[in-house]
C-alpha positions in Angstrom: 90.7 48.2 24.2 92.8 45.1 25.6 93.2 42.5 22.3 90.5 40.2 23.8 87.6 39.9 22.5 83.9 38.8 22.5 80.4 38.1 22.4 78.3 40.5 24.3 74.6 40.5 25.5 73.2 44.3 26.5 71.0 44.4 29.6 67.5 43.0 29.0 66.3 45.8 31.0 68.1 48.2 28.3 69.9 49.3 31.9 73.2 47.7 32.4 74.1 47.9 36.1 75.8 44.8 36.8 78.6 43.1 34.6 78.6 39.2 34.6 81.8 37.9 33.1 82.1 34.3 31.1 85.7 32.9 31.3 85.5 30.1 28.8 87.7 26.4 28.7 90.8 25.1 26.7 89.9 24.4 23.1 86.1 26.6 23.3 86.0 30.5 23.0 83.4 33.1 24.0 80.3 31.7 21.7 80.7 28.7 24.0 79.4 30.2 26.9 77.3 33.1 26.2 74.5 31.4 25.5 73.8 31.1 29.2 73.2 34.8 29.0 70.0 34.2 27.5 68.0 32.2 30.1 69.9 33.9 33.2 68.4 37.5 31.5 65.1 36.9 32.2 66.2 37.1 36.0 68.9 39.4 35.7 67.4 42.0 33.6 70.2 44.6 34.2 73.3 42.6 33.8 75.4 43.0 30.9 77.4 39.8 29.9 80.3 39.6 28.3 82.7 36.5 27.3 86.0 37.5 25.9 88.1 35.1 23.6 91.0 33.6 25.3 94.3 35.4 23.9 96.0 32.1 22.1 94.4 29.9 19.4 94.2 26.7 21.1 97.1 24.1 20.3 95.0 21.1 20.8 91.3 22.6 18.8 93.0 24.8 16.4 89.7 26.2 16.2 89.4 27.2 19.5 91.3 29.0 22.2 93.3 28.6 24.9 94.3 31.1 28.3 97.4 29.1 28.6 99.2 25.8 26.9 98.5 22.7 29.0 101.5 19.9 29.2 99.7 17.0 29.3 97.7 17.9 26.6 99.6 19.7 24.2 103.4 18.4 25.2 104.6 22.3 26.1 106.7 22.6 28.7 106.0 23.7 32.5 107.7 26.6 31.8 105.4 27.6 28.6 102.5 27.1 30.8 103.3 29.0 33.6 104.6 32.0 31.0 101.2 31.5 29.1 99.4 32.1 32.3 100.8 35.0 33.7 100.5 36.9 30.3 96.7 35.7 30.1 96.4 37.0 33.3 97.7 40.2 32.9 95.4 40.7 29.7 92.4 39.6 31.7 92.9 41.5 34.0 93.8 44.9 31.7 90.5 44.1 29.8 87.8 43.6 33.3 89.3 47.0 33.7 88.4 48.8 30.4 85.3 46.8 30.1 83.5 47.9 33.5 85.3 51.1 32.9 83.3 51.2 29.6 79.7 49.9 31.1 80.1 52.1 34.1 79.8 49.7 36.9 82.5 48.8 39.2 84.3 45.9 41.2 81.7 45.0 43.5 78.7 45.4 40.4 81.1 42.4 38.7 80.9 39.0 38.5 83.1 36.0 36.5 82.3 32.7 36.0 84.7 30.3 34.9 84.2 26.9 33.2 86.7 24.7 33.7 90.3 26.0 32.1 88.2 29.7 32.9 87.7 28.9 36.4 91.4 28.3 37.2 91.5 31.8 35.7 89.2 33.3 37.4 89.7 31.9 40.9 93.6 32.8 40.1 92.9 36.7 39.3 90.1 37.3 41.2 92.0 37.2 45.0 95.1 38.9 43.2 92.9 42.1 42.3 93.0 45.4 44.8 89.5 45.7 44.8 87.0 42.6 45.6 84.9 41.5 42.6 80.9 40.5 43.7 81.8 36.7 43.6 83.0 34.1 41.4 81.1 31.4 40.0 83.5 28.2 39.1 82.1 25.4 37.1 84.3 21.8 36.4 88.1 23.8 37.3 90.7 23.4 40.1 92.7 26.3 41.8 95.8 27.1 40.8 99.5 27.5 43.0 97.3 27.3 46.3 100.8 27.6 48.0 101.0 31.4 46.6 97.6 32.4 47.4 98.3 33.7 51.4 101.0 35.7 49.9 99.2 37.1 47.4 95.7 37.6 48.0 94.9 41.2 48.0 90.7 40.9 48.2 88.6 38.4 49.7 85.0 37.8 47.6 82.5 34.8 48.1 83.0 32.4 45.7 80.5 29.2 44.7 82.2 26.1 43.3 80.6 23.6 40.8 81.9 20.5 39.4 80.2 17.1 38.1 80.5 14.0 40.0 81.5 12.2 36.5 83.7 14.5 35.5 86.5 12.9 33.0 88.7 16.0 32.7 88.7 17.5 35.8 89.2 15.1 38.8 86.0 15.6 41.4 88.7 16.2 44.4 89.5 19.1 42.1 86.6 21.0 44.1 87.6 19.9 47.7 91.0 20.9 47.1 90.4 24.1 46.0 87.7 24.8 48.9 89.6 24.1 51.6 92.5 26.0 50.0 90.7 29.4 49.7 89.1 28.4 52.8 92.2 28.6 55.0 92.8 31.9 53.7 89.7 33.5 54.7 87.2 33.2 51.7 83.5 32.8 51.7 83.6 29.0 49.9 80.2 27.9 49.0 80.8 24.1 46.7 77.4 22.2 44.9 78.4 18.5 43.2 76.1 17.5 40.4 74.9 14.2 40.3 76.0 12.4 37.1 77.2 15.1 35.7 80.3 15.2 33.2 83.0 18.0 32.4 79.7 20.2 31.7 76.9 22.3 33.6 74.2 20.8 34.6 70.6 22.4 34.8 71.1 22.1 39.1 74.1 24.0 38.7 72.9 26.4 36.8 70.0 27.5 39.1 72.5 27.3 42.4 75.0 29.8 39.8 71.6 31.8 39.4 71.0 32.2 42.9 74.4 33.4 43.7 75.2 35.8 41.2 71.5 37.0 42.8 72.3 37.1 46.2 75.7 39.0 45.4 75.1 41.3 42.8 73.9 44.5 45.1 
């Protein structure tokens, strides 16, 4: 396997069809998120979930981990940024591969949803992929280099967007910005704010995420 790693939650069922992928933030890892596994299971019996450790330990939360260094965080540099992505990337990518390879489901059984630092992964290798994933769910994150996507966009999936109308991390226009981005390029946008909400999930974003990973999951 790929060097990332994680937490992973069998199918309730004990019949994995469907593959639902947690891309966690800057500074958290895998534990952060997979604990959403264990109320969605009880309506997604036969999804397996899995949420990989991001590749770096985290400059800012030694203790955590990070997909790529940000600048105005962690003083790297542009460059280091850009060069920490595109290798995250490429390992994400390599891993979704060997993983649904390894639960026997495909592209259009699998799912990702991102929080935050994890959504601007996921909305960035999702489109880039031959084959179209089942969705992507993206909580409190922004898209990034909009101005490539046309270019490089090589599958169009729906994709619900999620962000807190309080957020102190993540500007709010993030969401709009992003939308009418993948918009313009042909995707299925669907976008939910969540009333005084922070740089978290919310319990109404949760059950809209619920309903879509529902509704596209075959």
């Amino acid at each position: 396997m790929t060097e990332l790693n994680g937490p992973r939650r069998a199918a309730k069922s004990g019949n994995g069809k469907y593959l639902v992928v947690f891309v966690h933030g800057y500074g958290a890892d895998g534990n952060d998120l997979i604990g959403l596994a264990d109320s969605l299971a009880e309506h997604l019996p036969d999804v397996v979930f899995h949420a990989p450790n991001a590749p770096q330990r985290c400059t800012g939360n030694p203790m955590g981990f990070q997909w790529f260094p940000i600048p105005w965080l962690d003083g790297s540099s542009e460059a280091e940024a850009a060069e920490g992505m595109a290798s995250a990337a490429a390992l994400l990518n390599d891993w979704l591969d060997e993983t649904m390879k390894a639960e026997g489901v495909d592209e259009a059984h699998t799912l990702l949803v991102g929080f935050s630092q994890g959504t601007m992964m996921s909305l960035h290798i999702a489109p880039r992929r031959p084959e179209p994933l089942a969705g992507v769910v993206g909580f409190s994150g922004r898209l990034l280099a909009p101005e490539t996507l046309e270019d490089e966009a090589l599958s169009h999936l729906p994709i619900l967007l999620i962000h807190g109308d309080e957020d102190p991390v993540v500007p709010l226009q993030s969401l709009p910005e992003a939308a009418d981005a993948l918009t313009k390029v042909g995707y299925e946008v669907y976008t939910h704010i969540s009333k005084g909400t922070g740089h978290g999930i919310a319990q109404d974003g949760l059950q809209l995420a619920l309903q879509f990973i529902q509704q596209q999951l075959p």
